[in-house]
C-alpha positions as CSV (number, residue, x, y, z in Angstrom):
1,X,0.0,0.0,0.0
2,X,3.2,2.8,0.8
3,X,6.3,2.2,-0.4
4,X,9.4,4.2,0.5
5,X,9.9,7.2,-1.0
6,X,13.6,6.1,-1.6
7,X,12.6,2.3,-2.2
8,X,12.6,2.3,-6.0
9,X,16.1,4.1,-5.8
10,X,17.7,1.1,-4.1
11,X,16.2,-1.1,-6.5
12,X,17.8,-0.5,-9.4
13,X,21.5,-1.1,-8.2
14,X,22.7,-4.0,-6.8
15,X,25.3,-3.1,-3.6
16,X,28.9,-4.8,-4.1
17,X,28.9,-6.2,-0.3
18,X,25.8,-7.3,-0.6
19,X,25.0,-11.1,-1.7
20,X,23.0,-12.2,-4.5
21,X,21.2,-14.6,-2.2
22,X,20.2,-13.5,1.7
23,X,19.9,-17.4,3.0
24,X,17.0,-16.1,4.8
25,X,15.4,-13.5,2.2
26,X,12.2,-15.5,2.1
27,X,11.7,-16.2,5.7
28,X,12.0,-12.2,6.1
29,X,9.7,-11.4,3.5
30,X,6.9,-13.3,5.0
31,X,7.9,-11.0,8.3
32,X,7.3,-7.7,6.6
33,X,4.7,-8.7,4.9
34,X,3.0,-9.9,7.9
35,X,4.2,-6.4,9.0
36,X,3.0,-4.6,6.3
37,X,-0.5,-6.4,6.6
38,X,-1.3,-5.2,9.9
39,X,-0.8,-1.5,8.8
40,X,-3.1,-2.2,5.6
41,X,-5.8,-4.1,8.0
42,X,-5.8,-1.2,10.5
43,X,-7.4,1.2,7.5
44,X,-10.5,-1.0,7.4
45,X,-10.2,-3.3,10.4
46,X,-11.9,-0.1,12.1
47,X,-15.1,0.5,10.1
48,X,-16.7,-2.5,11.2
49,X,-15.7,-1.8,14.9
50,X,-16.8,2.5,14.7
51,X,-20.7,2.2,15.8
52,X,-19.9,0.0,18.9
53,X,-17.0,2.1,19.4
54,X,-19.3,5.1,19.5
55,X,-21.3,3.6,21.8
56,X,-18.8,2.4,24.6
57,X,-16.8,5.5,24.8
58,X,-19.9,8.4,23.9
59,X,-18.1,9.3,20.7
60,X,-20.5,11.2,18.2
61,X,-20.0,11.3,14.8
62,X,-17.1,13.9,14.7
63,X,-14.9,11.9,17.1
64,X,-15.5,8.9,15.4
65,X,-14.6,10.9,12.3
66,X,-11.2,11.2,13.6
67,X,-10.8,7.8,15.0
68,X,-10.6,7.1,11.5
69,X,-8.6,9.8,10.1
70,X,-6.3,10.3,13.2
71,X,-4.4,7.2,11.7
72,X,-4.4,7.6,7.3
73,X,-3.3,11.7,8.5
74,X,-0.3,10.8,9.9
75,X,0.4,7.7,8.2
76,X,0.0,9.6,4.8
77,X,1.6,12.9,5.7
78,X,4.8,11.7,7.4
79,X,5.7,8.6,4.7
80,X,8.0,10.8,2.8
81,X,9.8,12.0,5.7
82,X,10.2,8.2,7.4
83,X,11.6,6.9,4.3
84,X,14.3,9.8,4.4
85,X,14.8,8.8,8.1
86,X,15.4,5.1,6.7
87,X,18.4,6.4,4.8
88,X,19.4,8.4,7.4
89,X,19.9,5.8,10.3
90,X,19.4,2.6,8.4
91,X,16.9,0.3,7.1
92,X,16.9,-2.1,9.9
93,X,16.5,0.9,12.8
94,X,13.9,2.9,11.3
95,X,11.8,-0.5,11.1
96,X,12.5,-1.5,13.7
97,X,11.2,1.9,15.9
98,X,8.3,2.4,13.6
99,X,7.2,-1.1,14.6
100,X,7.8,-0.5,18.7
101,X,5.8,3.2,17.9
102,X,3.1,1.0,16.3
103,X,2.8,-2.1,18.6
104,X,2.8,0.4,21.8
105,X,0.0,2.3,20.4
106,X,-2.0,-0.4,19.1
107,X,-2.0,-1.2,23.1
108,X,-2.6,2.2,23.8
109,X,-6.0,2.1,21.4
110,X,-7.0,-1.3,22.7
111,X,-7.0,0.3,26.5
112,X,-8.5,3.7,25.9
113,X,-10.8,4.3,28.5
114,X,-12.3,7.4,26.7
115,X,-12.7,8.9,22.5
116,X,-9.5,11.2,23.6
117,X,-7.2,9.1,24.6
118,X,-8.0,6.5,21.4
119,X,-7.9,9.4,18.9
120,X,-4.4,9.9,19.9
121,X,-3.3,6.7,20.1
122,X,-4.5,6.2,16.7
123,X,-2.6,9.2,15.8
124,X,0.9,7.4,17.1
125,X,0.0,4.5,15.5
126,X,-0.1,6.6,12.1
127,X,3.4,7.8,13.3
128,X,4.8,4.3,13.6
129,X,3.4,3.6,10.3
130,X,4.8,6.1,8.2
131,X,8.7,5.4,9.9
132,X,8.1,1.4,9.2
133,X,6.6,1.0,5.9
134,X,8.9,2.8,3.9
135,X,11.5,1.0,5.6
136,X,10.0,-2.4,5.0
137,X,9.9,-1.9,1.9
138,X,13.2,-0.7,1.4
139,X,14.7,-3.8,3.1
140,X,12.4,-5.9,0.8
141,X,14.4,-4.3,-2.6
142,X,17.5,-4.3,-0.9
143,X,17.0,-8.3,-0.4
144,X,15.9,-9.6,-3.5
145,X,17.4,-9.1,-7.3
146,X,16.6,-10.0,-10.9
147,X,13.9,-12.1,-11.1
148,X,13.5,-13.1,-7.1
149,X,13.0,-9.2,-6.7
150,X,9.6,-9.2,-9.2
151,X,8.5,-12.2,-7.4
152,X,8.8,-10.4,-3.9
153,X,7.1,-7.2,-5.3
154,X,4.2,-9.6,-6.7
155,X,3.9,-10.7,-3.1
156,X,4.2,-7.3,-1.1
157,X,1.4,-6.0,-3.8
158,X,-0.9,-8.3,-2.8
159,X,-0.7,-7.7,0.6
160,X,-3.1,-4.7,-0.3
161,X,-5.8,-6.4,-1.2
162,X,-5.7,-9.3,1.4
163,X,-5.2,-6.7,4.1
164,X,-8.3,-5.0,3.2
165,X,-10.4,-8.0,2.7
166,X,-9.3,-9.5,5.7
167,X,-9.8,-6.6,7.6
168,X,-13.0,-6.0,7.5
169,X,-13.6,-9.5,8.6
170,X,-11.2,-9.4,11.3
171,X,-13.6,-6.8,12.1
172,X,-16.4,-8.7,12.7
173,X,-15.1,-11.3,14.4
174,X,-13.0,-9.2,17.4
175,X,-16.4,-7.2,17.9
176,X,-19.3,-9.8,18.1
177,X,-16.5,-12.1,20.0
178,X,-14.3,-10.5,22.6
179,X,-14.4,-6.8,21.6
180,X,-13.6,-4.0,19.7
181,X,-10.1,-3.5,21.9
182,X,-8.6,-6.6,19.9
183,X,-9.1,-5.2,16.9
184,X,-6.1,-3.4,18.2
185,X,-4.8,-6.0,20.6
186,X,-4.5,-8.5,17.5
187,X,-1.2,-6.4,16.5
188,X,0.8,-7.0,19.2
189,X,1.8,-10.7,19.1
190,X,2.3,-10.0,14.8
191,X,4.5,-6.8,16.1
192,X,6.7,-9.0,18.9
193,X,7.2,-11.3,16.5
194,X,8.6,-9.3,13.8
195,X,10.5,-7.1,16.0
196,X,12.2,-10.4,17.3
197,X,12.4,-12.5,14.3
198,X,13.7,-9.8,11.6
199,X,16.9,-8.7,12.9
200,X,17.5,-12.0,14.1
201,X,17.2,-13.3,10.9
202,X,18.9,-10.1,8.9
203,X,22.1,-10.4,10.6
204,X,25.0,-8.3,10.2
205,X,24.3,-7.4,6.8
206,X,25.9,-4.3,6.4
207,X,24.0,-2.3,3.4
208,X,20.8,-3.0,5.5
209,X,21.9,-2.2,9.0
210,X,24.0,0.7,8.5
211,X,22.8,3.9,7.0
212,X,22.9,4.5,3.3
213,X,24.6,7.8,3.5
214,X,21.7,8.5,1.6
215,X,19.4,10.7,4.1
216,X,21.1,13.8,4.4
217,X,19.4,16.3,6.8
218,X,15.7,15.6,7.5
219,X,13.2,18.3,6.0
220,X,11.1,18.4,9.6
221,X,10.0,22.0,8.7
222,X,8.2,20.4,5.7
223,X,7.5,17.6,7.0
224,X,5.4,20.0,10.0
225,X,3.7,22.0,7.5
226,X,2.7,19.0,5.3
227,X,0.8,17.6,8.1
228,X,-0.9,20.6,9.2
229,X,-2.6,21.2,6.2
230,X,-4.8,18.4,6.0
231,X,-5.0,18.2,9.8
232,X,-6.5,21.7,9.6
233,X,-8.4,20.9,6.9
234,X,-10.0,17.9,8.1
235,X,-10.3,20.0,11.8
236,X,-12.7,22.5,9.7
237,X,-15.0,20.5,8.1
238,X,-15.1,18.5,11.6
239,X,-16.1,21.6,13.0
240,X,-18.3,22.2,10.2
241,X,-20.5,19.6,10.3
242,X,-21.0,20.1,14.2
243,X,-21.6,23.7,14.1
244,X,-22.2,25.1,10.2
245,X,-20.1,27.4,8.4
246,X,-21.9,30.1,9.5
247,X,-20.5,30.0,13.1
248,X,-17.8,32.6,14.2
249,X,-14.7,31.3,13.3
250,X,-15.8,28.3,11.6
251,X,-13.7,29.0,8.4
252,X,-10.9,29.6,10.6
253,X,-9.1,26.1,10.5
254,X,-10.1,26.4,6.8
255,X,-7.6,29.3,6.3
256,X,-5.0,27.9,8.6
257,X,-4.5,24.8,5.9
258,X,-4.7,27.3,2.9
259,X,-1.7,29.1,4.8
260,X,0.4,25.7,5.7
261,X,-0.4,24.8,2.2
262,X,1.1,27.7,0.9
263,X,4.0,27.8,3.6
264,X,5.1,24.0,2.9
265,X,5.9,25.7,-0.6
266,X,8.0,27.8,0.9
267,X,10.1,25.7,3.0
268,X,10.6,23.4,-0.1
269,X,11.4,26.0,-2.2
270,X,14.1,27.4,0.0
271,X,15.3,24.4,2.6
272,X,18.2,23.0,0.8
273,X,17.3,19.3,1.2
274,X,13.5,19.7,0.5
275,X,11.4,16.8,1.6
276,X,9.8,17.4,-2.1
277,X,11.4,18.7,-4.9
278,X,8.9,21.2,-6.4
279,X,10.3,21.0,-9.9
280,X,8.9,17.0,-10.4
281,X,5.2,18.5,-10.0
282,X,5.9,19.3,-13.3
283,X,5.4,15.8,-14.8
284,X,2.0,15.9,-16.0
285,X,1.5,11.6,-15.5
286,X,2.7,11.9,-11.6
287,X,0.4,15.0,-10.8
288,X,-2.6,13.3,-12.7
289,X,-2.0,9.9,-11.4
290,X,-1.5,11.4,-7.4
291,X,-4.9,13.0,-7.8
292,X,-6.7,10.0,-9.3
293,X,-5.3,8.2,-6.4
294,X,-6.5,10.8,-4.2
295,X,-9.7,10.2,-5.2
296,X,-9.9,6.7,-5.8
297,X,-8.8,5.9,-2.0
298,X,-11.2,8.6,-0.2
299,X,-14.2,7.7,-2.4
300,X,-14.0,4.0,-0.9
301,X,-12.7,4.5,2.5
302,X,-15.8,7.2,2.8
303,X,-17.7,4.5,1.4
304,X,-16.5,1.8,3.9
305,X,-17.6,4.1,6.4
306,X,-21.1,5.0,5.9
307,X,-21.8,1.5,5.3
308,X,-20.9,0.1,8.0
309,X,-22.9,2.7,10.1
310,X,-26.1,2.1,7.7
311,X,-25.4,-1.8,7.7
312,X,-25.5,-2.3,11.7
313,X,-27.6,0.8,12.5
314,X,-30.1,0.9,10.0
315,X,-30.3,-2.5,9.1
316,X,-29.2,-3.8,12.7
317,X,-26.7,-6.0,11.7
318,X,-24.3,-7.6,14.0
319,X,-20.8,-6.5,13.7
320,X,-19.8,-10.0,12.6
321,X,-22.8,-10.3,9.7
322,X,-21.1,-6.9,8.5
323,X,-17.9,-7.9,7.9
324,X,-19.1,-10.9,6.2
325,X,-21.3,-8.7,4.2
326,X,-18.0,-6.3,3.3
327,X,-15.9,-9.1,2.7
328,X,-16.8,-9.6,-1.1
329,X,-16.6,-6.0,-1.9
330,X,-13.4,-6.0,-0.2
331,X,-12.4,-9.4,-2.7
332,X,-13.8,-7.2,-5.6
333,X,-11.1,-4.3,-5.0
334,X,-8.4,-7.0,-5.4
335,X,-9.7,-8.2,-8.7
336,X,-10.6,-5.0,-9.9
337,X,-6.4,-4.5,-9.2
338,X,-5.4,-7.8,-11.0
339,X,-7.6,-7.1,-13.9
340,X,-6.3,-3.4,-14.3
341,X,-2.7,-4.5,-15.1
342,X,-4.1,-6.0,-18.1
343,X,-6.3,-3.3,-19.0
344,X,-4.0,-0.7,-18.8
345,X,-1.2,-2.8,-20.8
346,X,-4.0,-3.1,-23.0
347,X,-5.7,-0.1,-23.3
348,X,-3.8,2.5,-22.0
349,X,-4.2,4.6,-18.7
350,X,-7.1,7.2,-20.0
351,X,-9.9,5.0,-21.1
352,X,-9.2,2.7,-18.7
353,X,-9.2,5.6,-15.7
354,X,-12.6,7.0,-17.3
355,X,-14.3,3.9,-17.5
356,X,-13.4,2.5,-13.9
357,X,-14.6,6.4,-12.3
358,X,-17.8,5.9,-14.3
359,X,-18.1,2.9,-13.5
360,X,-17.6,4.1,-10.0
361,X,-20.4,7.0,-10.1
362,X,-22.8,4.0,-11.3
363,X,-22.1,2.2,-8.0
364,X,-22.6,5.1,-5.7
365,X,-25.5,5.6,-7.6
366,X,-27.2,2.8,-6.9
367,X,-26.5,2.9,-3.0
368,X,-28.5,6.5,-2.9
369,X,-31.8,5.9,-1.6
370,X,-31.6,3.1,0.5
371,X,-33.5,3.3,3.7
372,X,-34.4,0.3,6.6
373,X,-36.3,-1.6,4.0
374,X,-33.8,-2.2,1.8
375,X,-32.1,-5.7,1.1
376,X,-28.5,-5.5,1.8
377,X,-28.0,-8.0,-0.6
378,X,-30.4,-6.9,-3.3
379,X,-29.2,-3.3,-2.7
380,X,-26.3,-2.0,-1.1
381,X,-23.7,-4.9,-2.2
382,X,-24.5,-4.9,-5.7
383,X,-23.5,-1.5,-5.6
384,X,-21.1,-1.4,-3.4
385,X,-18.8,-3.9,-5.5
386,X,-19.7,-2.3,-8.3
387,X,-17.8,0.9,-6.8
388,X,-14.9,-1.1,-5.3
389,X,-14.2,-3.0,-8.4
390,X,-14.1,0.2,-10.7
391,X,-11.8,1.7,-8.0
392,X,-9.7,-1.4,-7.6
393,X,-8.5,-1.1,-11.3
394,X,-8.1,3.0,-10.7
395,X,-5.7,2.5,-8.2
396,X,-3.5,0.8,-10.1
397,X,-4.4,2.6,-13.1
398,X,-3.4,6.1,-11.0
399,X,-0.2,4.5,-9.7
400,X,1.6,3.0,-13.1
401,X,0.5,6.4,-15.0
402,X,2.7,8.5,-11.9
403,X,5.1,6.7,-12.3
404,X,5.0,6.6,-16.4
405,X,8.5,7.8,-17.5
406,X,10.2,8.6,-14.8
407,X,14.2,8.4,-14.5
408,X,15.3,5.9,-11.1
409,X,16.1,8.4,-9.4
410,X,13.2,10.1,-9.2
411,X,11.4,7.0,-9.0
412,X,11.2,6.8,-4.9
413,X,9.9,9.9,-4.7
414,X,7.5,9.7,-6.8
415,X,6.2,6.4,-5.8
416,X,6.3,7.9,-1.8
417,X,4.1,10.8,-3.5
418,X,1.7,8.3,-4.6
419,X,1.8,6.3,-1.1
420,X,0.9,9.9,0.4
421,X,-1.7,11.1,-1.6
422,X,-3.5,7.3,-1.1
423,X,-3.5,7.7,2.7
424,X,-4.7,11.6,3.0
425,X,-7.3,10.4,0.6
426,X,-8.5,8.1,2.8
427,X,-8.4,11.0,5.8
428,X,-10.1,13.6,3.4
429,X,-12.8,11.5,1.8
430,X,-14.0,10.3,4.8
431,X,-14.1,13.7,6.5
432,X,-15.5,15.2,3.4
433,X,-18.4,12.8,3.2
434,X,-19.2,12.3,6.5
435,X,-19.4,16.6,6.9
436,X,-22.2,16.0,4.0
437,X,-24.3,13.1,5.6
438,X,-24.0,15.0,8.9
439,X,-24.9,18.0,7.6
440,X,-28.2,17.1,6.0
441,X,-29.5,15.5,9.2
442,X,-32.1,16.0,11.5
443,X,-32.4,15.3,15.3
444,X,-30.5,12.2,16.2
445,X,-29.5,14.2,20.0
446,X,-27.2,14.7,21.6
447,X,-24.2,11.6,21.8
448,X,-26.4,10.2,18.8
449,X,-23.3,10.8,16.3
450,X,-23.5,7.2,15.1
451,X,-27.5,7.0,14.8
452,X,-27.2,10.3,13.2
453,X,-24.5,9.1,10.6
454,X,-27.3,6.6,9.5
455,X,-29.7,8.8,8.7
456,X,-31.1,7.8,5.2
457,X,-31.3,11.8,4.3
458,X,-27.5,11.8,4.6
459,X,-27.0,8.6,3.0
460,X,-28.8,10.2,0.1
461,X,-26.6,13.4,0.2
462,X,-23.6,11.4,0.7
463,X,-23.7,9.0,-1.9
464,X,-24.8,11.3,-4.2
465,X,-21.8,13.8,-3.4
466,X,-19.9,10.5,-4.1
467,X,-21.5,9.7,-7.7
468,X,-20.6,13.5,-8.2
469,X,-17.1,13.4,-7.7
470,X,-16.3,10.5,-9.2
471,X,-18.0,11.6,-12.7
472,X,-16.0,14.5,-12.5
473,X,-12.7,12.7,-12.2
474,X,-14.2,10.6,-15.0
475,X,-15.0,13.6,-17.1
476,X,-11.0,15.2,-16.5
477,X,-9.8,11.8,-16.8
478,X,-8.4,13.2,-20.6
479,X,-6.6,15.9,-18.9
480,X,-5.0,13.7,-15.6
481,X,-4.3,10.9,-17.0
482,X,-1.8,10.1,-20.2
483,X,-3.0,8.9,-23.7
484,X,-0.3,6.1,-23.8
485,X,0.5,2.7,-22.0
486,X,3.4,1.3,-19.7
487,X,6.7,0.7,-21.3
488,X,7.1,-3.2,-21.1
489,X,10.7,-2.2,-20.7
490,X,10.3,-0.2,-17.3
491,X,8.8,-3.5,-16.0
492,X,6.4,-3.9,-13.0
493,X,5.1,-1.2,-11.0
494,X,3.6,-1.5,-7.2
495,X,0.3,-1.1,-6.8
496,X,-1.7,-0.1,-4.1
């Protein structure tokens, strides 16, 4: 799902200490990946668990707004800065303390006692994620070459899909069983392990222990600013929904990102080791393909979200019949990603991009109007993986057009940019469409935010506002994404 923003740079160049064959490569790809999986899960693991969350610790629908986003916010916003920090002090080290950051607040979220306290652990365990993925998957190109290394990229790609799918379920199955906490506690046996059995198994390998010499000074001024945008953003249509833009000072927070915005400009333009290098933005294919991503990931996350509260409020599901109601749109994504790597080979990135966010605005489409007499079979999936399929083959379809052309060495970068803009799609679609459902709401009192959520008015809205933006992105799919198709020669490209 995020790959280092220095990952593809390592890839292309085999180190002279290092040997061809790691006599444990394998058995330490399976660890990341199982590491990797837990941070993929943790994006819909949640959904399933929000309404009972709401209910244990009083959380309306803001907080459990930022339940959600808390995590893809800092995930997304700090990748490009943890995969500098994995040059800077290694590989092995920055893993290795994005794991511990992770594992301790996974804790942290299992023993909240209140909607504070989880909102920030969530938030460190976004931290933790952005200083260990990168890293991961840095160790993972550093590991394998020639053919072994396509092989191991095949495997870490489908570690999207699977974590999704099985998240949801996981979902499910921790609520109805022994709670919503183990959604969280299930990380920290997969977390011991790794942190025990990867440096064990690494060794003493020097190119992926030591530091590359590759980090030079971390941009933390950009790194600030970049994070405060969204976070303000998100803050102010929060705010928004709970008290209208009409209240004094509600556009406040709405200013303060336009200003970070504007500020992380700056600071890249003038820090001498920017955390960005303005000047790529100029590649038309990595601008149109970070901005189809953007959309493709908070289209579904916002999707996953409102479902769930319809499914188990409106429809009174149990958590566990939700997640097994999720689970084949979840499957569809990851078909929808296999069968874009065709299409696009075949086809090229426009059509292909048009078609799959039409295809999209027909499945939110169909979910507008459902209400407590509709048949969540009859109704809401047919939609529903209708949406995730189209956005399934965008995702892949946004990420092999950014990185269309681009020399190695801007290759990390780029595919970091990409990682980003996935996870602060997630954060600002879902706080985005949940501002919409909330706002055309009625009643629902006071603590009701996840009864309120539910609302079929906001569903309405909601999936409407989603049909919307997708045909939009359909209809300037000429203008973001190239006319052409991937350069057999470049060879595979990850996909989230």
């Amino acid at each position: 799902m995020s790959a280092s923003p220095d990952s593809h740079a390592h890839a292309h160049a085999r180190p002279a200490d290092l040997p061809a064959r790691h006599p444990h490569r394998w058995r330490l790809l399976a660890l990341l990946c199982l590491a990797q999986f837990m941070l993929i899960a943790d994006v819909t693991v949640i959904n399933v668990a929000l309404p009972t969350i709401g209910e244990d610790l009083d959380l309306d629908g803001s907080g459990l707004t930022w339940v959600v986003t808390a995590y893809t916010l800092f995930f997304g916003s700090l990748l490009l800065l943890g995969g500098r920090l994995a040059d800077a002090v290694g590989k092995l080290r920055a893993f290795l303390a994005g794991l511990t950051v992770f594992t301790a607040a996974s804790i942290a979220s299992g023993l909240a006692a209140g909607g504070g306290m989880l909102i920030a652990a969530r938030s460190a365990q976004g931290v933790g994620a952005a200083l260990m993925s990168p890293a991961a998957m840095a160790l993972v190109t550093a590991l394998f070459h020639g053919p072994d290394r396509n092989k191991a990229l095949g495997v870490w790609a489908a570690i999207g899909g699977a974590g999704s799918a099985v998240g949801v379920l996981l979902g499910g199955v921790f609520v109805s069983g022994p709670g919503w906490e183990w959604v969280f506690f299930i990380n920290v046996p997969v977390g011991l392990v790794a942190l025990v059995g990867v440096p064990a198994l690494l060794g003493n390998s020097r190119e992926l222990v030591a530091p590359s010499g590759g980090g030079g000074s971390l941009d933390l001024p950009g790194a600030l600013t970049l994070t405060a945008a969204p976070g303000l953003l998100i803050y102010g249509l929060v705010q928004a929904r709970d008290d209208g833009f009409e209240a004094p000072g509600a556009w406040l927070p709405l200013l303060g990102a336009l200003l970070s915005a504007a500020a992380f400009v700056v600071v890249e333009r003038r820090v001498r080791e920017p955390l960005v290098r303005l000047a790529i933005f100029a590649r038309r294919s990595l601008v149109g393909g970070s901005v189809v991503m953007l959309a493709a990931s908070g289209l579904l996350i916002a999707s996953f979200f409102l479902s769930s509260f319809y499914v188990q409020h409106v429809l009174g599901f149990s958590a566990l019949k939700t997640g097994l109601v999720f689970l084949p749109v979840a499957v569809a994504i990851t078909i929808g990603a296999h069968a874009a790597s065709h299409l696009v080979a075949r086809l090229g990135w426009r059509p292909v991009g048009v078609v799959a966010f039409a295809l999209t605005a027909v499945g939110a489409a169909l979910l507008t109007g459902l209400d407590a007499d509709s048949g969540v079979w009859t109704e809401l999936v047919p939609g529903f993986v209708l949406l995730s399929l189209a956005l399934g083959t965008a995702f892949v379809c946004a990420t092999t057009a950014a990185m269309n052309g681009l020399p190695h060495e801007d290759m990390g970068l780029a595919s970091g940019l990409v990682s980003t803009s996935h996870e602060l799609g997630a954060a600002l679609g879902v706080a985005v469409i949940s501002t919409i459902a909330g706002a055309s709401l009625e009643g629902g009192g006071e603590g009701a935010g996840a009864d309120a959520v539910a609302g079929t008015g906001g569903f309405d809205n909601a999936f409407t506002a989603c049909a919307i933006i997708a045909a939009v992105v359909a209809a300037l799919g000429a203008l973001l994404l190239p006319a052409g198709r991937p350069d057999p020669s470049q060879g595979p490209v990850m996909a989230h």
